[in-house]
TIMAR-133919 format. One record per atom (N, C-alpha, C): x negated, y, z negated; residue in one letter. Coordinates in steps of 0.1 Angstrom, whole numbers, plus 5000, padded with zeros to 4 digits. Atoms other than C-alpha are relative to their C-alpha. Last residue first. Example, Ala and Ser with C-alpha at 12.3 -4.5 7.8 and 13.67 -1.06 7.14 Angstrom:
residues 2
500949895000S 486349894929S 500850114992S 499149885000A 487749554922A 499150125000A 
This chain:
residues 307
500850095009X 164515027873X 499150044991X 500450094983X 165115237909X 499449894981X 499350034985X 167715457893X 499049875006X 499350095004X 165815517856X 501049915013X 500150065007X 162615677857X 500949884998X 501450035003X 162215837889X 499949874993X 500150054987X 166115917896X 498949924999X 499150115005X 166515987858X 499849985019X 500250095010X 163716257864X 500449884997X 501050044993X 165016397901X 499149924987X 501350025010X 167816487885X 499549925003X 500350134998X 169916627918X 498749964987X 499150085011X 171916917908X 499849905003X 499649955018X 169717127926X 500249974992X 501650025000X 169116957960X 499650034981X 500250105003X 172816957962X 498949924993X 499250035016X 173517307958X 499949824996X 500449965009X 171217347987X 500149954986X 501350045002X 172517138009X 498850024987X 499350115009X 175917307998X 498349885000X 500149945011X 174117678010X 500549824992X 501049985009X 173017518039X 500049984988X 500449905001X 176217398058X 499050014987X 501549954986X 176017088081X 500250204995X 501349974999X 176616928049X 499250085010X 500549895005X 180316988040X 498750005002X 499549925012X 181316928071X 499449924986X 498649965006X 179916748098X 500150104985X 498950024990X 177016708125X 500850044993X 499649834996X 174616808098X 501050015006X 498850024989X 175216408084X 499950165000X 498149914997X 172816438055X 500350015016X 499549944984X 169616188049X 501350064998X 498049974996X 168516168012X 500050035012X 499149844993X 164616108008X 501649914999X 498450064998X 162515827986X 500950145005X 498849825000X 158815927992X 501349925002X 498650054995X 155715707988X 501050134999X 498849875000X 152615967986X 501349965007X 499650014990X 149515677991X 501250095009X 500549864989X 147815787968X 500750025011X 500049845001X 150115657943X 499750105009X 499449924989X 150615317964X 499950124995X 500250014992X 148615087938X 500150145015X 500349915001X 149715177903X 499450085017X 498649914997X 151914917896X 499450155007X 500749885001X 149014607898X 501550115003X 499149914987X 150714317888X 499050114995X 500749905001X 147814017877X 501250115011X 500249904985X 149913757872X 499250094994X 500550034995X 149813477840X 499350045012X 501749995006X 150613677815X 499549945013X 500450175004X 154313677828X 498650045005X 499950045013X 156214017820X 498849875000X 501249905008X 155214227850X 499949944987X 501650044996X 156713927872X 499050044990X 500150155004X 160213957853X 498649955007X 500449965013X 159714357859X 500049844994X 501649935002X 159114307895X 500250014986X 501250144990X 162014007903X 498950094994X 500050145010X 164414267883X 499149905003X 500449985008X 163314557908X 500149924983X 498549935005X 163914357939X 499350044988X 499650055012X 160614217955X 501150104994X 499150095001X 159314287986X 501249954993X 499149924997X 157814627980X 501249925005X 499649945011X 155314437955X 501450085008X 499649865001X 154014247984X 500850044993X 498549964990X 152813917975X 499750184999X 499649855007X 149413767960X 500950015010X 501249945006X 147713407960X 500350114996X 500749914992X 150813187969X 499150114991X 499850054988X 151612857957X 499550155011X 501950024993X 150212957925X 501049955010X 500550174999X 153712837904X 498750015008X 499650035013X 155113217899X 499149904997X 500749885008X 154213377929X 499649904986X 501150004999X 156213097944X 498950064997X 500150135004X 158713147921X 499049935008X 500449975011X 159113497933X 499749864994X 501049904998X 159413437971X 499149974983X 501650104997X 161513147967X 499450095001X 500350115009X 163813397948X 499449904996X 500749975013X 163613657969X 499549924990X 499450005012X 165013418001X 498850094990X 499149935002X 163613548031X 501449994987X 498850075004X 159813488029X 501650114999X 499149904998X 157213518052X 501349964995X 498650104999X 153913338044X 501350114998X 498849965004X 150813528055X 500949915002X 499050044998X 147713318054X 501150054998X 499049885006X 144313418054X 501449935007X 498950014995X 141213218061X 501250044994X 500050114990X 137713188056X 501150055005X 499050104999X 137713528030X 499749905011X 500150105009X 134813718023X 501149835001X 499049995014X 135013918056X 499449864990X 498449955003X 132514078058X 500349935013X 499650065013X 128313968053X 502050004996X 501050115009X 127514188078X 500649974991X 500849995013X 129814428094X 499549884995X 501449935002X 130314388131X 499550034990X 499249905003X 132514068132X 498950084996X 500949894996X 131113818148X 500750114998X 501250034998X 132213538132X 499450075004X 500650014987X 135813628127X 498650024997X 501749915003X 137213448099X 499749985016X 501450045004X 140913328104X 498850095002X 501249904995X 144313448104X 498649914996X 500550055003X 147713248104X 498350045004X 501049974995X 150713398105X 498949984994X 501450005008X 153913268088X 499350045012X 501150135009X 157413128091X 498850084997X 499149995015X 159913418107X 499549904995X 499449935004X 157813328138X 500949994991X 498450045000X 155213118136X 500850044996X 499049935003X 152013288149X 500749915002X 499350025002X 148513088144X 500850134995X 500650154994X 144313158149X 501949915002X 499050115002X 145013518146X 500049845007X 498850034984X 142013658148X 500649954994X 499050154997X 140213818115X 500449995011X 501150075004X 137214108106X 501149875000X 500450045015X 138614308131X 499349924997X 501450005001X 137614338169X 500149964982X 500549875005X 141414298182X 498749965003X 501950034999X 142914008201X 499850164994X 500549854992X 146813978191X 498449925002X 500950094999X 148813628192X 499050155005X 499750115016X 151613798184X 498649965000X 498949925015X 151714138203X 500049924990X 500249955005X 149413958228X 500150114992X 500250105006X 151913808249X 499349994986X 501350075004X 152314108260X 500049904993X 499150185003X 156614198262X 498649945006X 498750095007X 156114538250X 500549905003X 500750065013X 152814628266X 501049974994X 499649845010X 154514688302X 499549864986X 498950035005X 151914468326X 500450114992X 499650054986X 148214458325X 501349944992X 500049954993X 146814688300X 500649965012X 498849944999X 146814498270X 500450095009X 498950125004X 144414248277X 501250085002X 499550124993X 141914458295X 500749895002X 498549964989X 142614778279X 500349855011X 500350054988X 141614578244X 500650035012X 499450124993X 143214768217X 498949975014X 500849964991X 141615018192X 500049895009X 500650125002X 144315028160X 498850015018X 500449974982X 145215438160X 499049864996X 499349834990X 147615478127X 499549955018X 498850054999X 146315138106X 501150115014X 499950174990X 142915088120X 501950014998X 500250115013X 142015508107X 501049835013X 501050154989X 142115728139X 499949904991X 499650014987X 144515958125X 499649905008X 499650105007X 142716038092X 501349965011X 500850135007X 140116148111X 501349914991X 500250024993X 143016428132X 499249884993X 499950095006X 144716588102X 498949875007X 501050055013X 142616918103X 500749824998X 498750125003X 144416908142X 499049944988X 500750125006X 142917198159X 501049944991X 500349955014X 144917308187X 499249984992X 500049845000X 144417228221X 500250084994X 498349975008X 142416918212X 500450145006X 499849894992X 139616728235X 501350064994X 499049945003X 138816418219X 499850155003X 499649865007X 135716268230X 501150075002X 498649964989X 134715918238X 500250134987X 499849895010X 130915788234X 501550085008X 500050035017X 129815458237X 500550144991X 499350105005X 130815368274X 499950014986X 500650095002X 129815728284X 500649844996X 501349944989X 131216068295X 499149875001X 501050105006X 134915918281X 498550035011X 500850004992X 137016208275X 499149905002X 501550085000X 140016178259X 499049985010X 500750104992X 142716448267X 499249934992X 499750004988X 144916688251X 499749915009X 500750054991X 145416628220X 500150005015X 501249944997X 147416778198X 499050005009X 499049924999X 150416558198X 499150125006X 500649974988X 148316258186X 500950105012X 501450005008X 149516218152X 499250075013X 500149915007X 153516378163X 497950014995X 499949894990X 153216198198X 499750114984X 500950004992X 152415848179X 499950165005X 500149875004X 154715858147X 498650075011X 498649865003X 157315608161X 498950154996X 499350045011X 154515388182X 500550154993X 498850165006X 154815348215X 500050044987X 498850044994X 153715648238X 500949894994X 499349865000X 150915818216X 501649995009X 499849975013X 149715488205X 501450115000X 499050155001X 149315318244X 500750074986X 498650024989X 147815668253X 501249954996X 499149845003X 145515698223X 500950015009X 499650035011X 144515308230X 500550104991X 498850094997X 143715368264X 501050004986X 499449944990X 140915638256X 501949955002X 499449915012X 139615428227X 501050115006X 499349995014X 139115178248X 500950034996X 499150044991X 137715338282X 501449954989X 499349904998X 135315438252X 501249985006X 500349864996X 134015098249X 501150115000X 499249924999X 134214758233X 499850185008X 500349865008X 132214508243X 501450074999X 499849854992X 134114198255X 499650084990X 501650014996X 133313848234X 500150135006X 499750074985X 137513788234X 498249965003X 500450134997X 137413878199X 499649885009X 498750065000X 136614228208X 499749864996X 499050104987X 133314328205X 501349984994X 498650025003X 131314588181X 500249965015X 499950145003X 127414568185X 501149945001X 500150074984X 127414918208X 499749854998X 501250075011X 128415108171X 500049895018X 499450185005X 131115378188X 498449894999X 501350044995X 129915768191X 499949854993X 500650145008X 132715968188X 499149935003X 500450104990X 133316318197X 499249914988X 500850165010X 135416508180X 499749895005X 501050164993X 136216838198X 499549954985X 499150054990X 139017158193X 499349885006X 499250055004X 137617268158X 500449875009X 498749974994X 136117558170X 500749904993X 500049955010X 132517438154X 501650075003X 500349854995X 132717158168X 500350104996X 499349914998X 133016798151X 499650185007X 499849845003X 131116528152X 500850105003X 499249904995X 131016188149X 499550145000X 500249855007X 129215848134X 501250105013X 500949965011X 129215508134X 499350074995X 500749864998X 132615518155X 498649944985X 500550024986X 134015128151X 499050155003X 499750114998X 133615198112X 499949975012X 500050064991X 132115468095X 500449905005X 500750025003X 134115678067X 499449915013X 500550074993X 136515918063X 498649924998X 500949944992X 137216058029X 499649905011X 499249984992X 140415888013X 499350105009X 500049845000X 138515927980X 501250055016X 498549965011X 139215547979X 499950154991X 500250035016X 137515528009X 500850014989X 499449855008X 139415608045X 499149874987X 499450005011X 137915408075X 500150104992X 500650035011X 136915468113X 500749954984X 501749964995X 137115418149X 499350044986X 499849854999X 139915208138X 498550025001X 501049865008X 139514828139X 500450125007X 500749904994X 142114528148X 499050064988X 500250054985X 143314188133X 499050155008X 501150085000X 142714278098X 499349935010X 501549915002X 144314648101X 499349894995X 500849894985X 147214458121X 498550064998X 501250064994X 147914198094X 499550115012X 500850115008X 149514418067X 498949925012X 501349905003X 150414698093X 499349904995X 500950014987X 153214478111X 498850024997X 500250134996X 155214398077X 498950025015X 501050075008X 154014728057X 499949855010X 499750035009X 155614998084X 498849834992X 501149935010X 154715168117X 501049864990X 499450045013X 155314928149X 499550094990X 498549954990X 153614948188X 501150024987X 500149874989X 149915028178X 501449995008X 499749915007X 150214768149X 499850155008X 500549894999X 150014498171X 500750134996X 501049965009X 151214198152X 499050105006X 501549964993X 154214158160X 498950004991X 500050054989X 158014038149X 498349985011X 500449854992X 157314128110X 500249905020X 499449984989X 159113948080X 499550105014X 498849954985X 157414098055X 499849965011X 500049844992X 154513938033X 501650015003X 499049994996X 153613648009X 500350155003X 498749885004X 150313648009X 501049985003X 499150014998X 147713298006X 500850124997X 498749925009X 144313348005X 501049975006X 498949984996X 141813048019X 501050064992X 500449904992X 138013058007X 501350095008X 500150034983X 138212668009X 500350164999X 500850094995X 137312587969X 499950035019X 500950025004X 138112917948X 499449905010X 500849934996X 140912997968X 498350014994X 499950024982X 142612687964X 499150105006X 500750094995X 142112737927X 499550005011X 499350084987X 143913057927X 498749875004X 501350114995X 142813227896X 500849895006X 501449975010X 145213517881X 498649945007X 500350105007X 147913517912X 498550004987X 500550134997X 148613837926X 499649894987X 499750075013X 150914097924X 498949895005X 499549925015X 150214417943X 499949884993X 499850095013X 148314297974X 500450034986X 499050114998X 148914587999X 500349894990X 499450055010X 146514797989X 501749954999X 500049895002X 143614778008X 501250004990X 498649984999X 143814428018X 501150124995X 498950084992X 140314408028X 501450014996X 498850035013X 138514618004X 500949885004X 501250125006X 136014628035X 500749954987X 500150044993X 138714788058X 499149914993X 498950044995X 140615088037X 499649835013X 499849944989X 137415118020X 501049925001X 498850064997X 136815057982X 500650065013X 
């Protein structure tokens, strides 16, 4: 169950039992988040990410050990120092454009990452350079070591952009942000904004036999209520569970007819925090920070606060 062959890793929390529609044309239907893009190399969160890691590839995947695994890179290695991981990319993999991919790439694409998106400088921080000695082999050059580093390159963190699309011009007003070109195992065949995105099977997509799907359809809803009610009636195939209000999720969990999964995101290490105002009184002193952290029951928070 890889973060890339699983296809929707675990994003699909509720879905439909038996979706006709997808029995006969192959076509899922998700209701998603609201998302302005679809390169996930300028955006962190579920509405960009969901299609990003179908449109693009990472140099590799995470299993459901969350052990790397092959994907644009078909192998690697590391030094015994730590401070090199040189990759060595599959020389079948293209963009959807028909363009190989190469190092030059993967190069660009830690640049474009490490300048745009919110946790880019902290994942790639480390790093000193990319070296590209060949078109199939690019090597990370760290000045620390960086044990986080493989799970870093995965499709959703470090997506592996085309420099020749996205490279000309400032990449925040590319045309392809909506209408991306990756290598995944989909192109966006259709973006209608705050309406839907519209993904199809790519045909040369370098794993064999993947994807299963013809065609994928995020639908983006802003009423909850059409959201859940289409869940409800098969109009859509599976939603995102972080959509949904916690009355909407336990009125879903009730009806025989869904498949909710609740268990999904564990690995994943959600986290609900408290922000404090340091700037002012009483929090920008410790000891009350403290006394806060304390007298917070983190059990009835768990169990009973969020439903």
């Amino acid at each position: 169950m890889s973060q890339a062959r699983q296809g929707w890793f675990a994003l699909a929390l509720i879905a439909t039992a038996a979706s006709p529609a997808f029995a006969q044309d192959k076509t899922l239907v998700i209701g998603s988040i609201t998302t302005p893009l679809v390169n996930n190399a300028l955006a962190s969160g579920t509405g960009t990410g969901t299609p990003g890691v179908q449109v693009f590839a990472g140099l590799v995947e995470l299993d459901d050990k969350f052990v790397p695994q092959p994907y644009l890179a078909k192998s690697w290695e590391v030094s015994a120092d730590g401070l090199s991981y040189t990759f060595h990319l599959r020389p079948e993999a293209k963009f959807h454009d028909g363009k190989p991919i190469t190092s030059a790439d993967v190069a660009f694409s830690v640049d474009t990452v490490r300048a745009n998106h919110p946790f880019g400088r902290s994942m790639f921080g480390p790093v000193d350079r990319v070296e590209t000695p060949d078109p199939l082999t690019a090597r990370f050059v760290l000045k620390q070591p960086h044990p986080a580093l493989l799970a870093s390159v995965t499709t959703l963190l470090l997506p592996i952009l085309p420099k020749h699309v996205y490279g000309e011009g400032p990449i925040r007003t590319n045309p392809a942000n909506t209408m991306a070109i990756g290598s995944g195992p989909f192109k966006v065949a259709e973006f209608k904004a705050g309406q839907s995105i519209t993904l199809v099977r790519n045909p040369d997509f370098f794993l064999a036999g993947r994807p299963k799907s013809d065609r994928v359809i995020l639908r983006f809803f802003d009423d909850m209520q059409a959201a859940r009610l289409s869940v409800e009636n098969g109009e859509t195939d599976a939603f995102l569970q972080t959509s949904f209000g916690y009355a909407d999720f336990k009125r879903l969990k009730e009806n025989a007819k869904l498949n909710v999964f609740t268990n999904a995101f564990a690995g994943l290490g959600i986290v609900d925090y408290i922000e404090f105002n340091l700037r002012k009184a009483p929090f920008n002193d410790l000891r009350v920070r403290k006394a806060v952290a304390h007298a917070i029951d983190r059990k009835f928070l768990v169990e009973k606060f969020q439903g």
